[in-house]
C-alpha positions in Angstrom: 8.9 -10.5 -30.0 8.7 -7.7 -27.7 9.3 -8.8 -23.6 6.4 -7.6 -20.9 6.9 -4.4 -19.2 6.4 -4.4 -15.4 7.0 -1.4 -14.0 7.7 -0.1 -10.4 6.1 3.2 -9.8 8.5 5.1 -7.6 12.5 4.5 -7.4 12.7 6.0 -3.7 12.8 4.1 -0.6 9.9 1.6 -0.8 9.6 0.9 -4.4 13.4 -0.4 -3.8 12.0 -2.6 -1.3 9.2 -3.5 -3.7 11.0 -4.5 -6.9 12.6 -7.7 -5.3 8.7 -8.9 -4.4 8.0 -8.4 -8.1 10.7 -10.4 -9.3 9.7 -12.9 -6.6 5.6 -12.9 -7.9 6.8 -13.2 -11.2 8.8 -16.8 -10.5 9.9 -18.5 -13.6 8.1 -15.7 -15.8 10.8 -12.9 -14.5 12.9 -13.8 -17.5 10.1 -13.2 -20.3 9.6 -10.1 -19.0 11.7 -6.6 -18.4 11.5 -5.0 -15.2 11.9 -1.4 -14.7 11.5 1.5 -11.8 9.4 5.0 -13.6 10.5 7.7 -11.6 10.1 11.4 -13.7 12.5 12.9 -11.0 15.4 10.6 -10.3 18.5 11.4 -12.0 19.7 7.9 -12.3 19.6 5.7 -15.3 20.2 2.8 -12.9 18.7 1.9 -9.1 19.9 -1.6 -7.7 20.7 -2.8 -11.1 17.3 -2.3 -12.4 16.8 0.6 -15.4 14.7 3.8 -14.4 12.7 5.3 -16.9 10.6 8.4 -17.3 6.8 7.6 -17.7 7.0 9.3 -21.2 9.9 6.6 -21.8 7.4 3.7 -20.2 4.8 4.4 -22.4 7.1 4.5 -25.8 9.0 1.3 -24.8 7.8 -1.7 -27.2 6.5 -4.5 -25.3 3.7 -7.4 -25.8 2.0 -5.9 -22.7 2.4 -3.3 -20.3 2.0 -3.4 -16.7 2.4 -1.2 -13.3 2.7 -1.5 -9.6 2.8 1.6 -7.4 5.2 2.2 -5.0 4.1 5.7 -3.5 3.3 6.0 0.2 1.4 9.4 -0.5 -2.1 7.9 -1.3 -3.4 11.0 -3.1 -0.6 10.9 -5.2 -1.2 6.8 -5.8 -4.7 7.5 -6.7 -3.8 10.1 -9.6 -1.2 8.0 -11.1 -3.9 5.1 -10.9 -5.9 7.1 -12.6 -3.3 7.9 -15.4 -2.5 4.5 -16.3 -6.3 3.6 -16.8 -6.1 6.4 -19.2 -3.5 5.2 -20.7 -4.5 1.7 -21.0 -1.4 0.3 -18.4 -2.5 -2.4 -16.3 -2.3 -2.8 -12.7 -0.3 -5.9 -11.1 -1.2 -6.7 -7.1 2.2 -7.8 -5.3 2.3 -10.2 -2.6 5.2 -11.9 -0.7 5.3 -15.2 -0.9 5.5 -15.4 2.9 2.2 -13.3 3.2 -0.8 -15.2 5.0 -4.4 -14.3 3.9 -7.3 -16.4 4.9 -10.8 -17.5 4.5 -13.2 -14.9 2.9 -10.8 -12.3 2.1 -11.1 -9.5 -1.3 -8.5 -7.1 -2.3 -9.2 -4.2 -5.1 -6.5 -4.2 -7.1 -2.7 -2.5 -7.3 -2.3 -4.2 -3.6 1.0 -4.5 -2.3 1.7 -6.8 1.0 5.2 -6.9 2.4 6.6 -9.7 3.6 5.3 -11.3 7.4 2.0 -9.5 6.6 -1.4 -11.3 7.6 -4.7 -10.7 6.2 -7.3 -13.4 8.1 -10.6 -13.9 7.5 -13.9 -11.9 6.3 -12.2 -9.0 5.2 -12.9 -7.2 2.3 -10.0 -3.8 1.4 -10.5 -1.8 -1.7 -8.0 -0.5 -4.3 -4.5 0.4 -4.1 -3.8 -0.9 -0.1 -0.3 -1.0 0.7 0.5 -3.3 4.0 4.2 -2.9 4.8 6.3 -5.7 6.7 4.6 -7.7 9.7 1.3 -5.3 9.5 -2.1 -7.6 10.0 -5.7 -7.3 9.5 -7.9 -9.1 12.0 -11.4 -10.4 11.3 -14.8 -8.8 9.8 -12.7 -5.7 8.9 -13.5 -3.0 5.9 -10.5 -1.2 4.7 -11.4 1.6 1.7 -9.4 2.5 -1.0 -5.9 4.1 -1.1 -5.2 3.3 2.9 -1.6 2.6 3.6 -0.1 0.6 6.9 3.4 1.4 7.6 5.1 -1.6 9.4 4.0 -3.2 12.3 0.1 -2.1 12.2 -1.3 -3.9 14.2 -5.7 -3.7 13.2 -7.6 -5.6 15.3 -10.9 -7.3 14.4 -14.3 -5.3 13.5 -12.2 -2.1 12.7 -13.4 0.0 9.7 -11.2 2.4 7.7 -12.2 5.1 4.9 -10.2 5.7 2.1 -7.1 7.5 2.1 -6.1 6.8 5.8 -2.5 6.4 6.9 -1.5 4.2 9.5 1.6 4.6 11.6 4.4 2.4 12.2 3.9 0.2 14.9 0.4 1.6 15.5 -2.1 -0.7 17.5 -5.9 -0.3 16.3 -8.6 -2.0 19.3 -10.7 -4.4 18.4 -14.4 -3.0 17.6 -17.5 -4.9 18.2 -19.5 -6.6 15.8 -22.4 -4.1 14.5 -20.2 -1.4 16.4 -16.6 -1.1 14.7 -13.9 1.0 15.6 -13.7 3.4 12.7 -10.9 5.4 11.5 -12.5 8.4 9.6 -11.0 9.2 5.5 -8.0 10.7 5.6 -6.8 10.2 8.8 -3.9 9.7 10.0 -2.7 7.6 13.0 0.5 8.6 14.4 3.8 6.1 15.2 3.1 3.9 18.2 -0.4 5.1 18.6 -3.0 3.0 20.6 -6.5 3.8 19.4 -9.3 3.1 21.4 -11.4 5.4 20.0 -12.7 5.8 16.6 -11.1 8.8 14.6 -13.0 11.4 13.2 -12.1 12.0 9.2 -8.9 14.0 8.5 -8.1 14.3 12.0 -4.7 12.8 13.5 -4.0 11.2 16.1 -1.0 10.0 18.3 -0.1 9.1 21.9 -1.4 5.5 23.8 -4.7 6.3 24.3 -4.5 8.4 20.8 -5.3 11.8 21.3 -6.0 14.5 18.3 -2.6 16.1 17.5 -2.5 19.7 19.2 -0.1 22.6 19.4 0.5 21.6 23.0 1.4 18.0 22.1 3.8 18.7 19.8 5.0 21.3 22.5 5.6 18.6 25.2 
């Protein structure tokens, strides 16, 4: 009989990182199942010992079920394969270290991944497709949308609300909001490296600097 296909969308820089966590959520069940990076533009057969395959090549492979994580940072991009592999009938898998903390009250849409050292605690609800990379957290009473991505070290304080599609910097500290009055990080913004926000962020607007200020032509100049 035919194996499971897990799949790691993306051969690049995180979904390398990301393929050891599968075999790690998979425990004991890694061996009834083949494990493979889809990447349409790598020109390697192989990446860390793991085969690559086209999506066309995915799809054809025979297998008892067929399922997907996606390892691509650029959440418009996530959200259109997402939408492919509903169409084509490919499940979605959430992937979690096994070191990853998450508390009381806590819901996560799915095609999740959480990197190792990352902390979700309690009454916090995040919608589909959230990536969390290493040693980011999510304090209290906090509402993340769908397709928001934390590179490491975010640091999101409690009563903070973020819209879909919003990219956090590393190592970018988010103030705590209050309850009834979150700090609010607009859709599609983006918060720059090492940015403190103290402010809420308007949608599509980005913002670096400690306090964050909207990214000018006379920022980037000094």
């Amino acid at each position: 009989m035919a194996k499971k296909l897990i799949g790691v969308y993306g051969a690049s820089g995180f979904g390398r990182e990301v393929m050891p966590l599968v075999r790690e959520s998979l425990g004991e069940t890694a061996n009834e199942c083949e494990i493979v990076f889809i990447d349409d533009h790598s020109e390697l057969a192989e990446v860390n010992s793991s085969p690559v395959l086209t999506y066309a090549e995915f799809l054809s492979r025979p297998a008892s079920s067929k399922a997907v994580t996606v390892a691509i940072a650029n959440s418009e991009i996530r959200q259109k394969i997402f939408a492919k592999l509903h169409e084509d009938g490919v499940g979605l898998i959430n992937i979690k270290a096994a070191n990853v903390v998450i508390m009381d009250e806590v819901s996560i849409g799915a095609g999740s991944i959480l990197s190792p050292f990352v902390t979700l605690t309690s009454n916090i609800k995040v919608g589909t497709g959230f990536q969390a990379n290493i040693y980011s957290y999510v304090g209290h009473d906090c509402l993340i949308g769908n397709f928001v991505t934390f590179a490491p070290c975010v640091k999101c304080n409690g009563n903070v609300e973020i819209a879909d599609h919003a990219y956090i910097g590393t190592g970018a500290i988010l103030k705590q909001g209050r309850p009834g009055k979150p700090l609010t990080i607009g859709e599609g913004a983006v918060v720059g490296m090492g940015a403190v926000v103290t402010k809420s962020v308007p949608a599509g607007v980005t913002v670096i600097g400690n306090p964050a200020k909207p990214l000018t032509k006379e920022a980037l100049r000094g």
